[in-house]
Phi, psi and omega in degrees: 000137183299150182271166195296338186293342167293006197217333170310081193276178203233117185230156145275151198286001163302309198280321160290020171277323214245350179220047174325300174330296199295316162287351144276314147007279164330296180307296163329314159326291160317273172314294199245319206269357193220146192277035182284342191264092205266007182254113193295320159329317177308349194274330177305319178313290176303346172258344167278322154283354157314321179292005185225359212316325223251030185197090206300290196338262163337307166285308168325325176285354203269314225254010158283307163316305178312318178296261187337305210275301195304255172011290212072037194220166191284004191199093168250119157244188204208171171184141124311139209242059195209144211310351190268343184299153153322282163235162182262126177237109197270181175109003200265005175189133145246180166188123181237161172264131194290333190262028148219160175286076216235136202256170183297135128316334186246188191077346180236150197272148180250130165330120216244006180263359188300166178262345178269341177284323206264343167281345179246355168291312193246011162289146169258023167227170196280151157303106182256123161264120169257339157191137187286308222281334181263018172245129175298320157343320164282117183316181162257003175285327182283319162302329184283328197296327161302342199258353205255340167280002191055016186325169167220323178222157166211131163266141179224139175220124158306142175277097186249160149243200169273000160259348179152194164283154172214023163192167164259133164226159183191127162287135208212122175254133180245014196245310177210167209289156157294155190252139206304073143265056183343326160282005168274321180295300169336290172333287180310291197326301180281351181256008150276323184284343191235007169266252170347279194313302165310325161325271178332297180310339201252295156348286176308306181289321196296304190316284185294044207204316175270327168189106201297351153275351190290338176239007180307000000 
């Protein structure tokens, strides 16, 4: 996997203060005019959250439906972030599927010391849970909190720049295991490190440049 800087335009946050136009441009650039996206489906994804640029809420929502939907799977949430935190707070964007009873993830804060949070904070592939109740890896503090969302599998990833992480994201199936497939991994994997992250992050600055609570 490519380093994140290779996916990064280098815009500052002045500059994107003063020029949201200019910094889709760049992204766009980046991002669409160049084969930097290798899931391709994902470039639609990217062009739509461009189209939001100027708003983290609204892109995060482009870009959880899209997941969920790409996946098949019952849950994606998001949450801001960084691995030195306490805690973690997920919940800050979702997207669940309406032909299940499939309940929220979010409103309660996560042990952010936990060893699988500190694990998808620094890993460079994404974390795979393939069934909670059987992997040792998971506390029972966590499991429970997982198993009360009724998760059954989970994919989980950090959101990076080149200064670091500065979010989570994770897909949660919750009606039966994810299916033994590599192109679902594949997927998640590649449209966060070459998708998301780089959105987002620009995304994240415009936003707080415009109201320094909106994305706190």
């Amino acid at each position: 996997m490519g380093s994140f800087a290779t996916h990064t335009p280098q815009v500052s946050g002045d500059r994107i203060a003063g020029d949201v136009y200019g910094a889709q441009r760049q992204l766009r650039a980046r991002l669409l005019d160049s084969p930097n996206i290798r899931h391709k489906p994902a470039r639609d994804l990217a062009a739509h959250m461009l189209l939001h640029l100027d708003d983290v809420s609204a892109c995060w929502t482009v870009a959880t439906h899209w997941l969920r939907d790409t996946l098949d799977c019952q849950r994606v949430d998001t949450g801001f972030g960084r691995a030195e935190d306490r805690e973690y707070f997920p919940g800050f964007a979702e997207a669940k599927n309406a032909d299940f009873d499939v309940p929220s993830f979010g409103g309660f804060a996560v042990d952010n010391r936990d060893p699988i949070m500190r694990a998808m904070w620094a890993g460079n592939k994404p974390v795979i849970f393939a069934d909670i109740k059987q992997d040792r890896r998971v506390t029972p503090r966590l499991r429970k909190r997982m198993s009360g969302a009724r998760t059954k599998s989970k994919f989980g990833a950090a959101l990076r720049t080149r200064k670091g992480g500065f979010g989570l994201i994770c897909a949660d199936w919750t009606e039966h295991f994810v299916p033994n497939e590599a192109d679902l991994f594949d997927c998640f994997e590649q449209t966060v490190t070459d998708v998301l992250s780089p959105i987002i992050a620009v995304a994240k600055e415009v936003t707080e440049a415009q109201d320094p609570q909106a994305s706190a």
